[in-house]
C-alpha positions in Angstrom: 118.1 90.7 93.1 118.8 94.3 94.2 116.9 95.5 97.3 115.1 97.8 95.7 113.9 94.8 92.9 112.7 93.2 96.6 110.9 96.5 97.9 108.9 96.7 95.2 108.0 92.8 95.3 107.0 93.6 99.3 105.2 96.7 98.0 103.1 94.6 95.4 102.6 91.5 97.7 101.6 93.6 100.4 98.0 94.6 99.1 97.4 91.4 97.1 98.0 89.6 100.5 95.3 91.7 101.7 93.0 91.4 99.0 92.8 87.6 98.6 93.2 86.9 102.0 89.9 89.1 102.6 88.4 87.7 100.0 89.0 83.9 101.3 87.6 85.1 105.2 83.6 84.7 105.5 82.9 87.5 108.2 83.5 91.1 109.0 85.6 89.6 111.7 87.7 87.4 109.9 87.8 89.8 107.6 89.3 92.6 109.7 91.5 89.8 111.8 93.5 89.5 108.4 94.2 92.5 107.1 96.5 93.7 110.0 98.3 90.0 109.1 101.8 92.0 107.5 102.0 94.3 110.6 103.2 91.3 112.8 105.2 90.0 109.9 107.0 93.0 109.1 108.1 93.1 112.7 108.6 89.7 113.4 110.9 89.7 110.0 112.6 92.9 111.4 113.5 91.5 114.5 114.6 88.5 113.2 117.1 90.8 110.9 118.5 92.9 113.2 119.0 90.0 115.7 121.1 88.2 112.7 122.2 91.3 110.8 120.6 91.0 107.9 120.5 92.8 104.6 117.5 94.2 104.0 116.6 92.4 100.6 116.7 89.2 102.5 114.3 90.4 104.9 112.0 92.1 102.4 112.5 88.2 100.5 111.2 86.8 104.1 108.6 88.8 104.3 107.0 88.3 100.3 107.7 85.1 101.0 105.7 84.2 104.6 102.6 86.3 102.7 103.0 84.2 99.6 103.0 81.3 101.9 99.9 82.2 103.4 97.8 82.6 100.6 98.8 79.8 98.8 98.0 77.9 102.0 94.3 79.4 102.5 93.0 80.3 99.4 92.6 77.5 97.8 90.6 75.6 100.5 88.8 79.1 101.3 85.2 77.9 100.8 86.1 75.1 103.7 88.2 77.7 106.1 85.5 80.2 105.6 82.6 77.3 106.7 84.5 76.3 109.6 85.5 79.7 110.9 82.0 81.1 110.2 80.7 78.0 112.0 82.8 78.8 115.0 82.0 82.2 115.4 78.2 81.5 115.4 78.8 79.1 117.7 81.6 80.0 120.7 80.7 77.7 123.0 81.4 74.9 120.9 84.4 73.8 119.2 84.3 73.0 115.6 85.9 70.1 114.2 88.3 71.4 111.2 87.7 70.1 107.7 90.4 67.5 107.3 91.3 67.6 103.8 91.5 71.4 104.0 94.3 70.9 107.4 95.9 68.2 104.8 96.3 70.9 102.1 97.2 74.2 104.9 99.7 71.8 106.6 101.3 70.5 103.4 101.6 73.3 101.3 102.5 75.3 104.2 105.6 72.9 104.6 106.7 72.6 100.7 106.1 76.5 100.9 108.8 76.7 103.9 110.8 74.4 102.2 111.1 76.3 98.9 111.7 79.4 101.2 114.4 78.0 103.2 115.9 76.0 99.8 116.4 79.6 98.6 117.3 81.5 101.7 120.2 78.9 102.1 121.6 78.7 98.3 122.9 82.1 99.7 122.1 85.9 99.5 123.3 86.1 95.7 120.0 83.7 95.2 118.0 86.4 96.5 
């Protein structure tokens, strides 16, 4: 895909990252903490490009792609983040035990996500 095909995908996933990720967060806190989430991306994804000289559509692909990953990781088990997070931040003195299935599903989809990332990213840049 051309680079500017990948801007615009960045462009798009940018505020829909946003948006759900707000959206699965049960505070003001949480709330706030993940909004500034594609300000460390973006950098950490520039970085990473100039250290390897990168074109920038496969940098704008890593950095649709590690938002993609991170709603699809969250959102669905939202309700049980949101409990446990909420939980915690009521409570700082104490440390709250995770919901289990919901690390199952972060830690699983997160690695099939980085795998279908990677998968791509090494088919090589005509993939992207």
């Amino acid at each position: 895909m051309s680079t500017l095909a990948w801007a615009v995908i960045a462009v798009a996933v940018t505020p829909a990252h946003i948006a759900l990720m707000r959206w699965s967060m049960p505070t003001p806190k949480a709330k706030r903490s993940v909004s500034f989430v594609p300000l460390p991306v973006a950098v950490s994804a520039l970085a990473f490009a100039a250290a390897k000289s990168y074109m920038v559509a496969e940098i704008l692909y890593l950095y649709s792609a590690v938002l993609v990953m991170f709603v699809v990781m969250i959102a669905p088990v939202r309700k049980w983040v949101g409990a446990d997070i909420a939980k915690q931040e009521n409570n700082p003195d104490i440390k709250v035990k995770a919901h289990a299935p919901s690390l199952w599903w972060i830690f699983g989809s997160g690695f099939v996500m980085l795998m279908t990332v990677v998968s791509v990213w090494s088919s090589g840049s005509s993939a992207l």
